[in-house]
N, C-alpha and C positions, 0 to 999 in steps of 0.2 A: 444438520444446519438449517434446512428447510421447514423442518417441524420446531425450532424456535422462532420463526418467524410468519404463523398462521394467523397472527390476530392482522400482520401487513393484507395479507391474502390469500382469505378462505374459501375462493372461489376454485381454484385451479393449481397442480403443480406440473412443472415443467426441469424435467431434467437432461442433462447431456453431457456423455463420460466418455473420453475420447484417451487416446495414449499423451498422455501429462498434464489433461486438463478436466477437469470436472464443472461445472456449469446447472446453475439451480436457480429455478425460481418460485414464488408465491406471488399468484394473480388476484388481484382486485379489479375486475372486468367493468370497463367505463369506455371503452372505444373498441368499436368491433368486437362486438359482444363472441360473435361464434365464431371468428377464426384467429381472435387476435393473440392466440397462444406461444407462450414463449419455451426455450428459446428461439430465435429468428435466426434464418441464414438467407444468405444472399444468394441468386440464380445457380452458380456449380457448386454452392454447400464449403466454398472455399473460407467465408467470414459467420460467424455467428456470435450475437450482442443477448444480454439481458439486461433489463431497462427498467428503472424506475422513476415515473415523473409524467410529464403533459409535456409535446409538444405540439404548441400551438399554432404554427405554419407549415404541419404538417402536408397540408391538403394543396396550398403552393409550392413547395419543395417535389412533392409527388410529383404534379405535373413537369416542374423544369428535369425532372428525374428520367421520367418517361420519353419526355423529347430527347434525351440526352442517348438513349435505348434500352434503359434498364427496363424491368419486368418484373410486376409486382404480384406477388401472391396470396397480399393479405391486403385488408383497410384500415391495417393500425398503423401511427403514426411513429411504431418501433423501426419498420420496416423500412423507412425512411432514411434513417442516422448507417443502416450495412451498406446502403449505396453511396451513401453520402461519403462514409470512410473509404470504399473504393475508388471513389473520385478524388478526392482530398485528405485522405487518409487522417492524421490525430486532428488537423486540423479542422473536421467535419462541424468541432464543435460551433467554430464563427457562423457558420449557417443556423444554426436550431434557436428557435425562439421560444423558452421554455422553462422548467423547471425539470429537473433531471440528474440521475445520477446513472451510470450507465458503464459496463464491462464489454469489450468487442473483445473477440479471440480470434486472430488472422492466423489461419492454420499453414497456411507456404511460409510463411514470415517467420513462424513460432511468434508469434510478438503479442502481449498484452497491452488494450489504452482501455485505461480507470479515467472517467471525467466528471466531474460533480458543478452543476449548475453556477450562474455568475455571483449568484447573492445565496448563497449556501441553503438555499428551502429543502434540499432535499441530502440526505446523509449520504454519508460515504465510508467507512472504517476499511483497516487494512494493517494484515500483519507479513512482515517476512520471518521467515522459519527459513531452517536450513534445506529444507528438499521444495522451496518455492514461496510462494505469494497468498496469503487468505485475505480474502474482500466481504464485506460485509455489508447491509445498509443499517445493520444493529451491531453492537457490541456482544452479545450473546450469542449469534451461529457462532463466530468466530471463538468463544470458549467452548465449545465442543472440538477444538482442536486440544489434545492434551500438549503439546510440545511449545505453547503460547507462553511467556511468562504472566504468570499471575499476579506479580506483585506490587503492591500500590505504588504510584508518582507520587514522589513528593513534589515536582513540578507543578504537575497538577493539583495535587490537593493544596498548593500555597494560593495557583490561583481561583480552586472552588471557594477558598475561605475570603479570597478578596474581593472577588469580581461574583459570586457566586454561582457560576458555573465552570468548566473543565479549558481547558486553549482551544485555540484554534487548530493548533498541530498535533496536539497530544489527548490521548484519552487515559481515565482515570489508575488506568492499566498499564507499566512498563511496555508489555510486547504487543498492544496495540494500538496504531496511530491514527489522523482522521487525515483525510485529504482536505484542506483547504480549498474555501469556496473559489472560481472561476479557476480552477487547475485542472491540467491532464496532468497523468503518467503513463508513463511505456518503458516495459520489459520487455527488452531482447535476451533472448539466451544469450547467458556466458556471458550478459551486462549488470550494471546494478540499477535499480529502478531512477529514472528522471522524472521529475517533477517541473514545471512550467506554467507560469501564469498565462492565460492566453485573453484575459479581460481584466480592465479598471477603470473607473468611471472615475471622468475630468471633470473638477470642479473648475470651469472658465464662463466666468458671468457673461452673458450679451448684453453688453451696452444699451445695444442698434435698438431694440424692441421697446414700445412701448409697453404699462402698466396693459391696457384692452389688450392688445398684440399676445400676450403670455397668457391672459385667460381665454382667448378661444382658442389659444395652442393648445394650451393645457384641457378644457373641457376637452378636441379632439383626442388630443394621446390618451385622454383617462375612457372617452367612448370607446376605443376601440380597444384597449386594453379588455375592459370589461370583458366586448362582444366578443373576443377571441377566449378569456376565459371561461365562457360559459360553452364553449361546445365541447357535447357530451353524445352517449347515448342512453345515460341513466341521467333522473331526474337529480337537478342543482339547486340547492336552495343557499342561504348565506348567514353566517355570525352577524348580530346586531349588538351594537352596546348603548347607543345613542350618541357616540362619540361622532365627530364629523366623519373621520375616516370610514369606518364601515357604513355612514348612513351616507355619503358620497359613493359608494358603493352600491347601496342598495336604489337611490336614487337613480342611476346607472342604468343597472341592470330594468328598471322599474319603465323606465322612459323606451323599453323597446322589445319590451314582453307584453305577449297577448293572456298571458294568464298569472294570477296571482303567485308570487314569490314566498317561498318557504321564508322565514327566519326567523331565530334562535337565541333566546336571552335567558341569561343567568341572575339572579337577586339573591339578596339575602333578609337577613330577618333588621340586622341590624340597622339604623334609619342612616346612620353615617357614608353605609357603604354601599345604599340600595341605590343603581339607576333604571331599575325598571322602568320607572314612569318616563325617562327621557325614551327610551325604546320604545315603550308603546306609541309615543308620538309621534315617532318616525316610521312604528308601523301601521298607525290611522293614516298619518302622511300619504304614503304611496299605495296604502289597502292592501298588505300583504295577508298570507295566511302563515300568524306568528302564533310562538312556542316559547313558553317559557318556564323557567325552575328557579323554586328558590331557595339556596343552598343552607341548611343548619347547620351547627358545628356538630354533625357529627360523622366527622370523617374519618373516624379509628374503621371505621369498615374497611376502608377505600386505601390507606394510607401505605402497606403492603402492596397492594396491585400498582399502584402510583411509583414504587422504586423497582418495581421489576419493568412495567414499560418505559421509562424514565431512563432506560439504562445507565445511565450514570447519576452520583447524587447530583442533587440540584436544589440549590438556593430558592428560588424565583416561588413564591408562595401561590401564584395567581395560574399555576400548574394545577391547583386542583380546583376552581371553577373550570377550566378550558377542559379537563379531564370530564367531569359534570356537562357542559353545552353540549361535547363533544356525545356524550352517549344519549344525550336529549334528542338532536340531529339525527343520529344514525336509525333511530324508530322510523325517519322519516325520507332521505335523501343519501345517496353516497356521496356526494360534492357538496364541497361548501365552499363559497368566495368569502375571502377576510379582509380586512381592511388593515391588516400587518404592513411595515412600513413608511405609512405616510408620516408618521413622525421623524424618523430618520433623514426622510426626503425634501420635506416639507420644514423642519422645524419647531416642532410641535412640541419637546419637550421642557417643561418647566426650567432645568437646568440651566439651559441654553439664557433663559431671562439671568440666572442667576450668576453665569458667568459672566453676562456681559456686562452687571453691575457691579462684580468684583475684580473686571478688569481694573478699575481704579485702584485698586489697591499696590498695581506693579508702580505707581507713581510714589509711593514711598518708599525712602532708599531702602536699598537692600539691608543695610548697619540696624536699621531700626525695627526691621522685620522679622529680623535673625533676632535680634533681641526680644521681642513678642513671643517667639515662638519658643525660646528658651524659657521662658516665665511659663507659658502651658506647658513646656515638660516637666517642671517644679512640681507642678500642682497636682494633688491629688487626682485619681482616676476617677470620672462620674462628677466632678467640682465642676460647676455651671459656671464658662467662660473658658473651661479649656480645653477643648477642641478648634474653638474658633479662632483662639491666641497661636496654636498650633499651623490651621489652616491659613492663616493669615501671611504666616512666614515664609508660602511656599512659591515658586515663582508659577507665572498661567499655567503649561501645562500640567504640571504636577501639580497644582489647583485642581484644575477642572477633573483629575484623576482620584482625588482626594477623597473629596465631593461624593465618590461615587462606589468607594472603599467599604467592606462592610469591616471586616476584621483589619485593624493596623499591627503592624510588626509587632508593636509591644505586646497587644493584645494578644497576636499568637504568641507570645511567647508565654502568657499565661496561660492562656488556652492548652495549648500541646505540653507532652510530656518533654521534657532535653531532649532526647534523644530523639523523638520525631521536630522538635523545631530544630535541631543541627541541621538537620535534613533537609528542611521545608526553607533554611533561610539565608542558601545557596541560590535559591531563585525568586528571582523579582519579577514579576505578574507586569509592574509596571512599563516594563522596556517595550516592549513593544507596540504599545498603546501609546507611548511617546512617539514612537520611529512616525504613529500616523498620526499623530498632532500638530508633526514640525512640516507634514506635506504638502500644503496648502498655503495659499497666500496671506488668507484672510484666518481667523480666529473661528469663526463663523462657521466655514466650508470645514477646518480643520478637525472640529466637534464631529461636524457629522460626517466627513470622512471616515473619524475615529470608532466611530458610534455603527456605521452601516459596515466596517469589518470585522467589529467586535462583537459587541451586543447584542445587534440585530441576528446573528448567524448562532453564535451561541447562549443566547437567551430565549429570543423571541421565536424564531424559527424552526430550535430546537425545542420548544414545550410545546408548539404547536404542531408542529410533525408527529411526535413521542402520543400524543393525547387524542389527536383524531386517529391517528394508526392505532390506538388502542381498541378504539369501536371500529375498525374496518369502514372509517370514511377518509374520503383525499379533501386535504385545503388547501387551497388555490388560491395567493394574493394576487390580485389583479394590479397593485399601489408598486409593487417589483418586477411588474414586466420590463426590461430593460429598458426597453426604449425611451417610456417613461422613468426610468430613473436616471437617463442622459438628458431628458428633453429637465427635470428638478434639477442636475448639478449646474443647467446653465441660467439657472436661476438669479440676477444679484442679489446678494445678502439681505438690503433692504426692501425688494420684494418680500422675504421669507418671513424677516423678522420686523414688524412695524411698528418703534416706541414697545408698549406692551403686549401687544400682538403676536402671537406668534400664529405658524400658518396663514401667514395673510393672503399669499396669494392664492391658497384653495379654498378659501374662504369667500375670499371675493368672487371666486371662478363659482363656490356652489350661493350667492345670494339668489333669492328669485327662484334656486331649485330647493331648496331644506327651508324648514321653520327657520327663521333666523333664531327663535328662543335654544336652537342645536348647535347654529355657526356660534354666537356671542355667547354658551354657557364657558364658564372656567372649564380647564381640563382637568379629570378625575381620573386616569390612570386605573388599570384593573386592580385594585388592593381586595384584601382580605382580610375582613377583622379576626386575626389569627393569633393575637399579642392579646386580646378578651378568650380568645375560645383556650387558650394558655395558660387563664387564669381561674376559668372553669371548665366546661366539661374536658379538655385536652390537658389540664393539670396533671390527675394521675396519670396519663401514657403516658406524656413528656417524663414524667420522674421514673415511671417504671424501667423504662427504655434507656433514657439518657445515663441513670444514678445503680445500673445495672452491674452485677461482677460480670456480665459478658463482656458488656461495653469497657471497666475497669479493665478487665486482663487481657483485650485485645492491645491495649500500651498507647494509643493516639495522645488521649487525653490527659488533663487533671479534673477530676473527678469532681475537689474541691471548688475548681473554677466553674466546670459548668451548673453546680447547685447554686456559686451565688446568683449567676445570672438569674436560673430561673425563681428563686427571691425575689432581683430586683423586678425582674416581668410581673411578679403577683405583686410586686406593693407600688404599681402602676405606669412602670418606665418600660415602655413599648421597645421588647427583645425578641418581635417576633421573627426576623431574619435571619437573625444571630442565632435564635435556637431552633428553627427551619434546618438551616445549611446542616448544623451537626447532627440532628436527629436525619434530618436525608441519606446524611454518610455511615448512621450506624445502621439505617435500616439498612440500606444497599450492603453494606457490610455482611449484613444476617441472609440475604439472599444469594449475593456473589461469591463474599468470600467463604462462608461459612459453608455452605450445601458443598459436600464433596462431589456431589456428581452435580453439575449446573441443570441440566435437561430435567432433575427432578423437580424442580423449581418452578414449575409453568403454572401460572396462577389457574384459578378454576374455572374461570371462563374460556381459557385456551385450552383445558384440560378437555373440554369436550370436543376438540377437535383432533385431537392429539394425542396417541401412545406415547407413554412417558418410556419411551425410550431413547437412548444416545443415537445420532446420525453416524454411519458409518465412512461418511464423505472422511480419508486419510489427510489429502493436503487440500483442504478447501478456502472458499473465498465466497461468501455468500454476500447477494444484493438483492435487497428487497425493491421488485421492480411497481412500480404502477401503470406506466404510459402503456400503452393498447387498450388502458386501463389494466396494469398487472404491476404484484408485487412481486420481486423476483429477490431469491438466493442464488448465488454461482461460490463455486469450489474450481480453483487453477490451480496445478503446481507443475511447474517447469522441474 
């Protein structure tokens, strides 16, 4: 389980096999370089953790630790969370300020707690089998358990084809599931596993505050955010797009460093989708010492390595520049601050304009809208006006979910074969994403409510976890330190969003620090001209791959449906999403489900670190740890 997980961390492994539990890590050394070795136990050897993540108020924790009379044997900020749980046992987690995904095994207790950070930055997976519990921070140790079921969700793959990535709860895989972000769980012998939310961030505006009030709140929460960020004992440098968010970031960071800052930008060839030039501005700006690539279409090299770290398919196309930054970075730094988030927090997304202008449309009785949208069912598929006749009918939420839809039921049902849409059309992706649309008071708070338990954890967080852990570097959004995303929900609305503005209030907070030609440009979102490189040089893979008798007699698809698409993408209708997600899932397909042994599978950069051999770990639970800076695997079975 350990050697699927060296590209986490190639520094160090750490094992511990005890009577019914097994416990495994891979280190990526960033805090306490020489003794921060995992696993940790606590003074009589009674609790031992393996830990993935940063925590950042480690070094105050210690102290109130120490006073408390505990006794520390190391200076990683692992070490922290075994006494912490002695003290307060699952509840340790309310203390840590962090990002983190973390296994304790209390040996008097028999008791296992799995707890995975508030805003899901760091993974968590986990299977029960009959002779116990496997944990994972990847999907892959955990298939070196043979007694796993193998067999695809249709759950899941309803919602890869809608939402573009996997649930919250569920992974692409029947027998394994993911811990949703701000949860513990605890197993006791002879119980079944609990699950418990122990964090949620209140959307409750302050009135009280003035416009000035909230921007020097705000520049404080975002300083200290930063300065805690950045402690390291290996060199940090940061992702640049010239988007405000990461250049509020590096501004930051820039304002309290005595030496020039690493950072890291990605381009293309293409002029539509190059923002180079805003990068370099922002790194003339602040004098950094920057790095940049600029990506050609030609990513059949890469495309293979991209669904085996990736663990599961995934939609999101802007998975291979971050793949790309990420191995740029790693020549140079093992940390990098991102600027992940602020749109979430802040408002930032186009959308949000877009919903607020088709709130108008709830003012049209419902009789007439029902009747619109029955006139776009009429209408031919691809017939310019009916989607929007469609969209029109639906009421806000299911708008604003719409909106945001890659594949619609219809579509899947031309898409899949019968027999996988029977399957797949038992579950609706949507329910959930409603439950947090309707939580909120305002429309406003309710998006991004929706958005920061959805999206953010399984899009954003996910591709950016999956692609710097490829190259053995950690990313660290400084825009999701809690605190600061408590100090954003008590935001009001009309700070966030102003007329056309969106972000306004960290716009206003960074005037006078960024070029304003960075604060006032429109937002460009990381896209990839991937719907052009579809129509050339990715033309023949897409067909070889997608129009394949593997791909045929695997049974998902119709064969016929997926060549008109990529038709319609060559005679110029921009399909590159649409035929993303499915070439995602037959790649992953060729890797996961295809290879009978999984472990023969490790692409060739991890091959150098690694005997292609199967782990012997029986009932295991692997986590790939960071914090001491360590990646970590563990193996438990009660």
């Amino acid at each position: 389980m350990c050697r699927m997980m060296v590209h986490r961390g190639p520094d160090e492994e750490g094992i511990y096999v005890a009577d019914g539990v097994a416990l495994g890590m891979r280190r990526l050394s960033i805090i306490d370089l020489a003794g921060g070795q995992q696993p940790v136990f606590n003074e009589d050897g009674s609790v031992c953790i393996v830990f993935n993540g940063e925590i950042y108020n480690y070094q105050e924790l210690r102290r109130q630790l120490e006073r408390a009379g505990h006794t520390f044997r190391t200076a990683s900020d692992t070490e922290t969370i075994v006494h912490l749980y002695e003290d307060h046992g699952p509840r340790c987690v309310d203390y840590l300020r962090g990002m983190f995904a973390f296994a304790v095994w209390d040996i008097r207790r028999r008791r296992l707690l799995l707890a995975r950070d508030r805003l899901g930055i760091k993974p968590l997976y986990y299977a029960e089998v009959d002779d116990g519990i496997a944990f994972a921070s990847e999907l892959k140790p955990i298939l070196q358990l043979p007694e796993v079921d193998r067999s695809v969700s249709y759950q899941a793959l309803s919602h890869l084809f809608t939402f573009l990535a996997t649930p919250e709860s569920q992974s692409i895989i029947n027998g394994v599931r993911k811990l949703e972000p701000a949860r513990l769980a605890v197993a006791d012998r002879g119980r079944s596993l609990r699950i418990e939310r122990y964090w949620d961030v209140d959307f409750e505006p302050d009135e009280r505050s003035t416009e000035g009030e909230l921007i020097e709140e705000l520049r404080a929460v975002l300083a200290d955010a930063v300065a805690v960020h950045e402690i390291s004992d290996v060199p940090v440098g940061a992702f640049l797009s010239g988007g405000i968010d990461s250049s509020a970031v590096i501004a930051t960071m820039a304002a309290r460093s005595t030496e020039k800052i690493k950072t890291f930008s990605i381009g293309f060839v293409e002029d539509g989708f190059d923002e180079l030039a805003h990068a370099r501005e922002v790194a003339h700006a602040f004098d950094t010492d920057h790095h940049e690539l600029v990506l050609k279409p030609d990513v059949v090299a890469i495309v293979e390595d991209l669904a085996w770290y990736l663990d599961e398919p995934f939609g999101d196309t802007s998975a291979i520049p971050t793949y790309m930054v990420s191995k740029l970075a790693a020549e140079h730094v093992k940390v990098v601050l991102t600027g992940d988030g602020g749109d979430e927090l802040f408002a930032g997304y186009d959308k949000y304009l877009v919903e607020r202008r088709e709130r108008a449309y709830d003012k049209v009785p419902a009789a007439i809208r029902g009747m619109a949208g029955a006139v776009g069912d009429a209408m031919p598929e691809g017939m310019r006006g009916r989607r929007f006749l469609r969209h029109l009918a639906l009421e806000g939420p299911k708008r604003y979910l719409d909106a945001s839809t890659l594949f619609h039921a219809d579509e899947m049902q031309q898409l899949f074969k019968s027999d996988a849409f029977e399957q797949i059309s038992r579950h609706d992706p949507w329910t959930d994403r409603l439950s947090y649309l309707r939580e909120c008071k305002d429309w406003m708070s309710a998006a991004q409510y929706c958005d920061l338990n959805t999206y953010l954890p399984l899009d954003i967080l996910t591709k950016v976890d999956r692609m710097t852990m490829a190259h053995s570097i950690e990313a660290r959004p400084p825009l999701l330190d809690h605190r600061l995303v408590e100090f954003a929900a008590k935001v009001p609305a009309r700070f966030r969003l102003r007329e056309t503005t969106t972000k306004y209030l960290l716009k206003q907070a960074m005037r006078g620090i960024l070029p304003d030609s960075i604060i006032d440009r429109p937002k460009h979102g990381f896209a990839v001209p991937l719907a052009r490189w579809f129509r050339g040089e990715l033309a023949g893979f897409a067909r070889d791959m997608l129009l394949s008798d593997r791909c045929r007699h695997r049974g998902f698809f119709d064969i016929g449906y997926i060549e008109r698409l990529l038709r319609l993408n060559q005679r110029g209708r921009d399909l590159d999403l649409h035929l993303w997600t499915i070439l995602s899932f037959e790649l992953w397909c060729r890797r996961f489900l295809d290879a009978s042994i999984v472990s023969s599978c490790v692409t060739a950069k991890d091959a150098r670190h690694v005997e292609r051999t199967q782990s012997h770990v029986v009932f295991g639970t692997s986590l790939a740890a960071g914090g001491s800076g360590s990646s970590a695997t563990s193996a438990m079975s009660s």
